[in-house]
N, CA, C and O atoms as a DFTB+ gen file, in Angstrom:
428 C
 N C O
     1  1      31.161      45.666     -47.361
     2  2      30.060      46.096     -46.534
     3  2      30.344      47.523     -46.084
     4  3      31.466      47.776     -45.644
     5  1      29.574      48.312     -46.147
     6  2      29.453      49.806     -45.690
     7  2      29.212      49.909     -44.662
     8  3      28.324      49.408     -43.972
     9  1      30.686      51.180     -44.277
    10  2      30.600      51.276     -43.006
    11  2      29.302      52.003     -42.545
    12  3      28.928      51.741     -41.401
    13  1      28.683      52.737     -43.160
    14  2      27.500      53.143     -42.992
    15  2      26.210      52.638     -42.640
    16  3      25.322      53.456     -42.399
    17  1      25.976      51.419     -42.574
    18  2      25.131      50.846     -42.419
    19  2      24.434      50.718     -40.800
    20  3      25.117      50.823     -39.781
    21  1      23.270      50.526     -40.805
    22  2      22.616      50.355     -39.110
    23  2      23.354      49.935     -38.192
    24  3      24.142      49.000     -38.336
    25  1      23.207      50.491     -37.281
    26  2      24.032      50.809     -35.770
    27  2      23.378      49.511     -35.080
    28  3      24.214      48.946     -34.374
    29  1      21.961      48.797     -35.081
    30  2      21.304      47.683     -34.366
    31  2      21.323      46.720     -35.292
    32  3      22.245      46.690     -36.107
    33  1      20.332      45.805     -35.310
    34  2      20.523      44.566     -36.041
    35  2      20.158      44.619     -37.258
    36  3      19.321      45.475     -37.547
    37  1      20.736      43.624     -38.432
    38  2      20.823      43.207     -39.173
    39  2      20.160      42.187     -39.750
    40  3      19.458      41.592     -38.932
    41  1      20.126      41.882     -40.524
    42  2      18.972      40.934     -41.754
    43  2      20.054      40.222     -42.631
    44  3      20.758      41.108     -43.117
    45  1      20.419      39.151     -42.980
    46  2      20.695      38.444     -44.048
    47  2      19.993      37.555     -44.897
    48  3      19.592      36.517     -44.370
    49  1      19.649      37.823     -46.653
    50  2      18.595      37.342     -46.897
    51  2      19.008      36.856     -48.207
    52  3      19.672      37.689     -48.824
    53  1      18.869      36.074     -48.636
    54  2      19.144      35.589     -49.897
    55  2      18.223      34.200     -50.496
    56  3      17.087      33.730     -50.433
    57  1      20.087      33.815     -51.345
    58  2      19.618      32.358     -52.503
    59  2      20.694      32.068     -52.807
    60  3      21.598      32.899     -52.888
    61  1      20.811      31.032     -53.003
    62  2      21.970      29.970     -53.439
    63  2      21.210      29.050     -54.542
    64  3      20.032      28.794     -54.292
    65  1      21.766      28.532     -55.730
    66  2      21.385      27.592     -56.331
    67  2      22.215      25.920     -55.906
    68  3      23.387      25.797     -55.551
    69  1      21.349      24.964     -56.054
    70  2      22.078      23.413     -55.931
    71  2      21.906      23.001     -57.220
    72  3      20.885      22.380     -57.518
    73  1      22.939      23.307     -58.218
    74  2      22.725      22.778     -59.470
    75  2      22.415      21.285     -59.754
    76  3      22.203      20.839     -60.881
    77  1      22.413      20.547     -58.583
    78  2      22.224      18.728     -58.638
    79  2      21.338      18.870     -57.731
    80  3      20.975      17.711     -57.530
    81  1      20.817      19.459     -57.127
    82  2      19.268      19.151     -55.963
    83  2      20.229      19.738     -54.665
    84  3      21.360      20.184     -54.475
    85  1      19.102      19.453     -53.986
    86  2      19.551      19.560     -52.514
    87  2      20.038      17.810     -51.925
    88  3      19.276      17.040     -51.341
    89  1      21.279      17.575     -52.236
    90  2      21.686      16.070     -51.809
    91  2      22.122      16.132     -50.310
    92  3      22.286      17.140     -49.624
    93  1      22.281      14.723     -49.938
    94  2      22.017      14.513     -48.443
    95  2      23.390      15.344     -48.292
    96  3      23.337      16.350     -47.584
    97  1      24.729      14.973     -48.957
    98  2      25.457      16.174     -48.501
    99  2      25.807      17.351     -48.370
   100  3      26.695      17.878     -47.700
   101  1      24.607      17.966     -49.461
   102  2      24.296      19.414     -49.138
   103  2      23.607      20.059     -47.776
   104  3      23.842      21.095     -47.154
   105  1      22.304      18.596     -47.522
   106  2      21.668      18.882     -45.755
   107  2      22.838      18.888     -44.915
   108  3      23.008      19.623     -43.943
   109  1      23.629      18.024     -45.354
   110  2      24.578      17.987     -43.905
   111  2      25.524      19.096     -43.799
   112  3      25.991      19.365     -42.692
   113  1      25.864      19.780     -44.856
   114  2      26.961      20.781     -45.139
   115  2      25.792      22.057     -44.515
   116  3      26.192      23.012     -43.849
   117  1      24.611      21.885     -44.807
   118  2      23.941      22.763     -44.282
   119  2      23.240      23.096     -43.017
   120  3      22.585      24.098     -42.729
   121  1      23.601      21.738     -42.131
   122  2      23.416      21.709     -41.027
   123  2      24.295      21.698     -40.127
   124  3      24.073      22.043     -38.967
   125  1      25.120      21.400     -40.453
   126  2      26.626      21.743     -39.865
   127  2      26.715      23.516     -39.724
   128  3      26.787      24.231     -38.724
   129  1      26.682      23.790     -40.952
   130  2      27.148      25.296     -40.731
   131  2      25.973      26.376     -40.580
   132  3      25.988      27.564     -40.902
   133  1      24.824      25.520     -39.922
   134  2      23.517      26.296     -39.286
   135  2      23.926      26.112     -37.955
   136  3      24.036      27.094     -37.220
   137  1      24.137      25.105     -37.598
   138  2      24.275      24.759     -36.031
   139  2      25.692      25.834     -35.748
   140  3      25.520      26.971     -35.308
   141  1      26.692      25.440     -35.980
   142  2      27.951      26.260     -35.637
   143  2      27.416      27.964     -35.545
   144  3      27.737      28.683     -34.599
   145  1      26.761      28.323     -36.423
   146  2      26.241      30.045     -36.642
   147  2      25.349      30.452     -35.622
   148  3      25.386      31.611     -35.210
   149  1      24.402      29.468     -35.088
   150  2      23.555      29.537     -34.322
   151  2      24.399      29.664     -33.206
   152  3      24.089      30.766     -32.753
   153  1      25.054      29.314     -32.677
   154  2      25.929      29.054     -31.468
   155  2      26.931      30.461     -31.298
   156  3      27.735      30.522     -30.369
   157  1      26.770      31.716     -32.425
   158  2      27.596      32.437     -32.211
   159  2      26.945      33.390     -31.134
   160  3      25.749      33.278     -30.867
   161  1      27.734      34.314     -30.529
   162  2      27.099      35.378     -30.065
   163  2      26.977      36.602     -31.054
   164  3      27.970      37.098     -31.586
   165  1      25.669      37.063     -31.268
   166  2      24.839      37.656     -31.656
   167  2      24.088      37.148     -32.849
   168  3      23.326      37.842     -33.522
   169  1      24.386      35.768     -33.078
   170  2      23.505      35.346     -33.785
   171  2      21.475      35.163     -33.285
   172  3      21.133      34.336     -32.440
   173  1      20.595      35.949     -33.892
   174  2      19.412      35.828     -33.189
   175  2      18.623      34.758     -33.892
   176  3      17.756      34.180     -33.236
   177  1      18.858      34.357     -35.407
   178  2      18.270      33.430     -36.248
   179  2      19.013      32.628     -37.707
   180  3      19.476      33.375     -38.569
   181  1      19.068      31.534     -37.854
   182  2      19.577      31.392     -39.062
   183  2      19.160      30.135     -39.458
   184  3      19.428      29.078     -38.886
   185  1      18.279      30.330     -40.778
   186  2      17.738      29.363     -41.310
   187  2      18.418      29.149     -43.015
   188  3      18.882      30.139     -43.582
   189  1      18.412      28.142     -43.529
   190  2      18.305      27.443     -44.500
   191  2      16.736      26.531     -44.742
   192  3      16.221      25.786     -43.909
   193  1      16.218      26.850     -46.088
   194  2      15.109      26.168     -46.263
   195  2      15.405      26.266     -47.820
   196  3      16.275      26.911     -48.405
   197  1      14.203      25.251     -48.414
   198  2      14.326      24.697     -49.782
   199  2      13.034      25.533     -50.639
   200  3      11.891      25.384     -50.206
   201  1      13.201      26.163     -51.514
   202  2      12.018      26.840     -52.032
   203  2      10.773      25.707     -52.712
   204  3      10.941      24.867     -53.596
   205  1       9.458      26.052     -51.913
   206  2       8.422      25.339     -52.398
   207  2       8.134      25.098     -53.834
   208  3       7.355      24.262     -54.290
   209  1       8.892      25.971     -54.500
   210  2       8.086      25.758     -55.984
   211  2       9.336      25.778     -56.972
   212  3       9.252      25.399     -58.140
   213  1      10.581      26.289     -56.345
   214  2      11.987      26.244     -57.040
   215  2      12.820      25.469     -56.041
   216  3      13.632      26.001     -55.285
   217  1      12.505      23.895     -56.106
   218  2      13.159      23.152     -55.438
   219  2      14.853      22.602     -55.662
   220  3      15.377      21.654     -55.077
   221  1      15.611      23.684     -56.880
   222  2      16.856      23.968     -56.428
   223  2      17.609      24.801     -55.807
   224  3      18.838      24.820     -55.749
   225  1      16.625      25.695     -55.202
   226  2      16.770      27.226     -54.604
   227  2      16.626      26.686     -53.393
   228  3      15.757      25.888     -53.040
   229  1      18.010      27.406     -52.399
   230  2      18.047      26.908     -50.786
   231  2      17.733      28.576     -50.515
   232  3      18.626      29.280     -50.987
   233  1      17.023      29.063     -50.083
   234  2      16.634      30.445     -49.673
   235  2      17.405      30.660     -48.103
   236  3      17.247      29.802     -47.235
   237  1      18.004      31.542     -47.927
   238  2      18.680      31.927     -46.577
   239  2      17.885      33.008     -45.847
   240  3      16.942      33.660     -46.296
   241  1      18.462      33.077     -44.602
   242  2      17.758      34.032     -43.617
   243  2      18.114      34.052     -42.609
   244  3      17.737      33.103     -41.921
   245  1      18.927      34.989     -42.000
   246  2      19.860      35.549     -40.710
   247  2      19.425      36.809     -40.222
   248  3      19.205      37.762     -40.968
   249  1      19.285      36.840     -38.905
   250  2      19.457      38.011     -37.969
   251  2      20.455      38.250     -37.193
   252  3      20.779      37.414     -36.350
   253  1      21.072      39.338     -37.319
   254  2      22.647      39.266     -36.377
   255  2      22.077      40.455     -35.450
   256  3      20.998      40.978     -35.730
   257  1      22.790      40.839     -34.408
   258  2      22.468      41.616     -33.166
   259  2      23.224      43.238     -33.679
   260  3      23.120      44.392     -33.263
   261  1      23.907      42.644     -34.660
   262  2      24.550      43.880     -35.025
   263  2      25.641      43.906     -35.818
   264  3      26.391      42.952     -35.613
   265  1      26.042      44.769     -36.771
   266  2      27.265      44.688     -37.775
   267  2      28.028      44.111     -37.312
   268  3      28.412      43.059     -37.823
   269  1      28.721      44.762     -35.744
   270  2      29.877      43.896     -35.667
   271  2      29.505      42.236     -35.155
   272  3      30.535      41.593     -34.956
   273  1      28.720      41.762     -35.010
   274  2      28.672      40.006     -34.411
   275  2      28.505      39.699     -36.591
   276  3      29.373      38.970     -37.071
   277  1      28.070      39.939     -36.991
   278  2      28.249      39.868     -38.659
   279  2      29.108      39.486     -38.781
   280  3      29.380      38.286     -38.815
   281  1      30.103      40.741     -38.929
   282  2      31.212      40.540     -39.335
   283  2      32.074      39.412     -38.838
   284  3      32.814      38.712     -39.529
   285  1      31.829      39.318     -37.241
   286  2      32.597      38.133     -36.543
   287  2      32.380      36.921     -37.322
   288  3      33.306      36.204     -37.702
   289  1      30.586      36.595     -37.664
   290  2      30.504      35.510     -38.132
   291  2      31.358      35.441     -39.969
   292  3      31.707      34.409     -40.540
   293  1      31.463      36.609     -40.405
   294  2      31.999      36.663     -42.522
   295  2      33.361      35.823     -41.747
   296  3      33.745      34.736     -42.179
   297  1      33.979      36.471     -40.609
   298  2      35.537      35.942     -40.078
   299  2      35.751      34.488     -39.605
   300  3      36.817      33.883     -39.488
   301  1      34.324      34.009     -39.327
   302  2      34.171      32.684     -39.275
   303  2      35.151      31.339     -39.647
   304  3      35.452      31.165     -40.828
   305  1      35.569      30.533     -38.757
   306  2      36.255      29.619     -39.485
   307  2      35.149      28.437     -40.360
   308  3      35.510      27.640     -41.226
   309  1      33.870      28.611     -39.870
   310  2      33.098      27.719     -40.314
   311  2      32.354      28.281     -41.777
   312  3      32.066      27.639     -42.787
   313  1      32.182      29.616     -41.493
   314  2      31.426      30.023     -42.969
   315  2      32.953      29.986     -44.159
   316  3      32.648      29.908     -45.349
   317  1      34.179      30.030     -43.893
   318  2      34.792      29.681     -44.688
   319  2      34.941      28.248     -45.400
   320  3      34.857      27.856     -46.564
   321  1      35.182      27.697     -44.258
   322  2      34.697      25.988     -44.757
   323  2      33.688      25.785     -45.970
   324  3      33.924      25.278     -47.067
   325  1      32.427      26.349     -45.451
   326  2      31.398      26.286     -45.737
   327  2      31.423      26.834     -47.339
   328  3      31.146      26.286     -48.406
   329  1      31.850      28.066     -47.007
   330  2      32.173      28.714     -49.181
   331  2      32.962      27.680     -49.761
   332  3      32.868      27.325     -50.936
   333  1      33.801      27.167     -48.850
   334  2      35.126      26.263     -49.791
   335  2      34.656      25.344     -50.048
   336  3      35.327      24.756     -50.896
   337  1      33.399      24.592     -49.641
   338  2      32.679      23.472     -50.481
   339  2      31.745      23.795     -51.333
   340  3      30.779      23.078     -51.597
   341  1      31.935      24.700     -51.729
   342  2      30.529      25.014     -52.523
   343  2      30.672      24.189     -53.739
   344  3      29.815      23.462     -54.240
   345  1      32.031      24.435     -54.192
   346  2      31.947      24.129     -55.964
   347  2      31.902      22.105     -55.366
   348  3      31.322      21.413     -56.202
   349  1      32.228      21.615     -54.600
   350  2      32.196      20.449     -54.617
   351  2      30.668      19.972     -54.377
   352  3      30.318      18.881     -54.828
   353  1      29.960      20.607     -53.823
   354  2      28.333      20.820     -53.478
   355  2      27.496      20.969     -54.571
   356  3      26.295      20.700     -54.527
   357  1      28.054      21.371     -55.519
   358  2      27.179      22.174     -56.618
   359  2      26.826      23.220     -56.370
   360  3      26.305      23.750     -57.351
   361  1      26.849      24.006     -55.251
   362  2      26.623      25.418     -54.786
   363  2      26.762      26.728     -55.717
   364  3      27.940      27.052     -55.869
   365  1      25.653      27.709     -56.497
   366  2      26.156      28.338     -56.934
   367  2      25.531      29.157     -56.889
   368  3      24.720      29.156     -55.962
   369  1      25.529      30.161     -57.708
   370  2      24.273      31.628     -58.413
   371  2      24.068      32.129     -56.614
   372  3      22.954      32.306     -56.120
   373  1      25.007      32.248     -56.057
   374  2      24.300      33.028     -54.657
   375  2      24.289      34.374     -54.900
   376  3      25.154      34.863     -55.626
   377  1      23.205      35.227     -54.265
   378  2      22.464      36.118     -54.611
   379  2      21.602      36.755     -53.241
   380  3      20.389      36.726     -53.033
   381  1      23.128      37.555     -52.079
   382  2      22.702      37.288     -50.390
   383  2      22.938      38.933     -50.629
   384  3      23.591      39.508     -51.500
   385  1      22.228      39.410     -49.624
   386  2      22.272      40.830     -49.269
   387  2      21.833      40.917     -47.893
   388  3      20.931      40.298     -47.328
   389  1      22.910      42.103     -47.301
   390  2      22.672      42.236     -45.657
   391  2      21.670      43.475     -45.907
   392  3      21.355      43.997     -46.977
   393  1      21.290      43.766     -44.677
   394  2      19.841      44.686     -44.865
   395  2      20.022      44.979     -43.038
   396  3      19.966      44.272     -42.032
   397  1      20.323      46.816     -43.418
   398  2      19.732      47.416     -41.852
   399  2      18.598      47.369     -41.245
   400  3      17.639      47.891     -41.814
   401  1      18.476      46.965     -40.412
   402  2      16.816      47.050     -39.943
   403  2      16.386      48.574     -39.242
   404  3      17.172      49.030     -38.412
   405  1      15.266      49.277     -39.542
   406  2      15.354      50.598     -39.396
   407  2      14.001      50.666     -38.742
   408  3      13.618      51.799     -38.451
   409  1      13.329      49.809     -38.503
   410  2      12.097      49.862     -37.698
   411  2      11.602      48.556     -37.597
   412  3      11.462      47.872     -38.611
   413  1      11.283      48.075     -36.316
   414  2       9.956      46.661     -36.979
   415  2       9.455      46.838     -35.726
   416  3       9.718      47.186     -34.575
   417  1       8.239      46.262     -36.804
   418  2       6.586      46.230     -35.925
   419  2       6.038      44.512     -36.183
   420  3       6.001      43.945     -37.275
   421  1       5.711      44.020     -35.062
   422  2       4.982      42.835     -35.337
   423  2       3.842      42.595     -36.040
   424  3       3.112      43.541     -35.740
   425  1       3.238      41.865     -36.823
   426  2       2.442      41.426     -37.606
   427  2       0.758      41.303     -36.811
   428  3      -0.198      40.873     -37.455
């Protein structure tokens, strides 16, 4: 991650593939390590959802308060957990990018 990047908050946005579906122990692996993230400080949002029309695609989506609460969470004891089950999950093809936020306007 570049040190260059936005001074305010942050965006995490991606995809993960479930090469066997989304199984009940993928919800739970994924609710586990939504709840724990949510609970960090500077976490402002973090979702997991299932793509409507590519229903092996878990689509991600995080707002952090700022690089450094990010980074706190990459240092995570839980998002490590969380990578270390992947291959037992079927977890794969992830495809996540952080993103400065440089203006927003409401809809």
């Amino acid at each position: 991650m570049s040190e260059t990047m936005a001074l305010g908050r942050v965006i995490v946005a991606g995809s993960v593939r479930a090469k066997r579906g989304v199984t009940l122990p993928v919800l739970a692996a994924m609710a586990a390590m939504s709840s724990a993230s949510r609970a960090e400080e500077g976490c402002e949002c973090y979702y997991y959802s299932i793509d409507a029309f590519e229903p092996m695609i878990v689509r991600i989506f995080e707002v952090w308060s700022d690089i450094s609460a990010l980074r706190r969470h990459r240092d995570s004891n839980h998002l490590k957990l969380w990578r270390s089950k992947w291959n037992e999950l079927g977890l794969c093809d992830d495809d996540i990018t952080t993103y400065g936020i440089s203006f927003e306007v409401p809809l």
